[in-house]
C-alpha positions in Angstrom: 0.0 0.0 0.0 1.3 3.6 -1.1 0.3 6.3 0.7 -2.8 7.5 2.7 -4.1 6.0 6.4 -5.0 2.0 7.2 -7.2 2.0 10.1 -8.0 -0.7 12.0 -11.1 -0.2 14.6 -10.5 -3.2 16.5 -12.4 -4.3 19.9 -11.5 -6.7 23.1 -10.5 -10.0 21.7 -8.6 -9.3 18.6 -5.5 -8.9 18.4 -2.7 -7.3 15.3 0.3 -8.1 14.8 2.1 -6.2 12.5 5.6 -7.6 12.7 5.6 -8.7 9.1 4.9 -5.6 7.6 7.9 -3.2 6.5 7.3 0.2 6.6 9.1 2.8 4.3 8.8 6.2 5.7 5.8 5.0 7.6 4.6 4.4 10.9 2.6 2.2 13.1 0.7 3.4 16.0 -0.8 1.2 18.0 -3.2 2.3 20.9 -4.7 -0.6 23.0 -7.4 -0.4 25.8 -7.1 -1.9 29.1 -8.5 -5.9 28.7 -9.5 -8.3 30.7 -6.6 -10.7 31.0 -9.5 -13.6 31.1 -10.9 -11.9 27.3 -9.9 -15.0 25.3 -8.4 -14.0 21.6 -11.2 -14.1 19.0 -9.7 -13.2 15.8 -6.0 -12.8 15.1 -5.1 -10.5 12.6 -1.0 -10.4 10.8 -0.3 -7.9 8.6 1.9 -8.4 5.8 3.5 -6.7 3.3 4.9 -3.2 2.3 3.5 0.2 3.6 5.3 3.2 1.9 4.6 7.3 2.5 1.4 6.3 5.3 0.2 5.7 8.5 -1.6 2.2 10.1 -3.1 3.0 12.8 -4.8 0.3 15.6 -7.4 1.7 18.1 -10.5 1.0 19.6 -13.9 2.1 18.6 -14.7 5.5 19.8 -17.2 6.6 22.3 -20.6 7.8 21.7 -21.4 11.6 22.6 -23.3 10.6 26.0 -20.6 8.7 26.9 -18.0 11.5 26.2 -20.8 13.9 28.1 -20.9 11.6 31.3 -17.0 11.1 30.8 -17.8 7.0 30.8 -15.5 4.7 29.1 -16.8 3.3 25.8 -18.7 -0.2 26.0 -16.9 -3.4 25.1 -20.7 -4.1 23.5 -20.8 -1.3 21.4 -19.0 -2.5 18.3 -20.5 -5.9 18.6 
C-alpha cells in the first residue's frame, strides 16, 4: 500500500500483529485499551506486506457523545 491512512477499529478480543509488515517512511501506532486478562483472543489478525509514504493505525472504537458527556468509558458491547 502507497500512501494515505490504514485504520483498524478493533475491539477486546482481537488482536494485530504487524511484525511482518515493513514500513518505508511509515509508521505504526498502535493504541490498546485496558482488557480483561480472562478476554480469550477471537480473531488474530497479521499484517503483511509493504506500507510506503502512510500511517496504520490500531485503536479501539470510539465513544458515543453521552458517553463522552458523562465522561464513561466506551462499551466493550458497542461495536458488537
Amino acid at each position: 500500500m502507497t500512501g494515505k491512512t490504514l485504520t483498524l477499529v478493533t475491539r477486546p478480543g482481537i488482536v494485530v500483529d504487524t511484525d511482518g509488515l515493513q514500513l518505508v517512511h511509515s509508521k505504526v501506532k498502535y493504541r490498546q485499551t485496558p482488557i480483561n486478562p480472562h478476554t480469550p483472543v477471537t480473531l488474530r489478525v497479521e499484517l503483511v506486506g509493504q506500507k510506503a509514504h502512510g500511517r496504520v493505525v490500531v485503536r479501539p472504537p470510539r465513544r458515543t457523545f453521552g458517553q463522552w458527556l458523562l465522561r464513561r468509558r466506551a462499551s466493550p458491547s458497542a461495536g458488537a
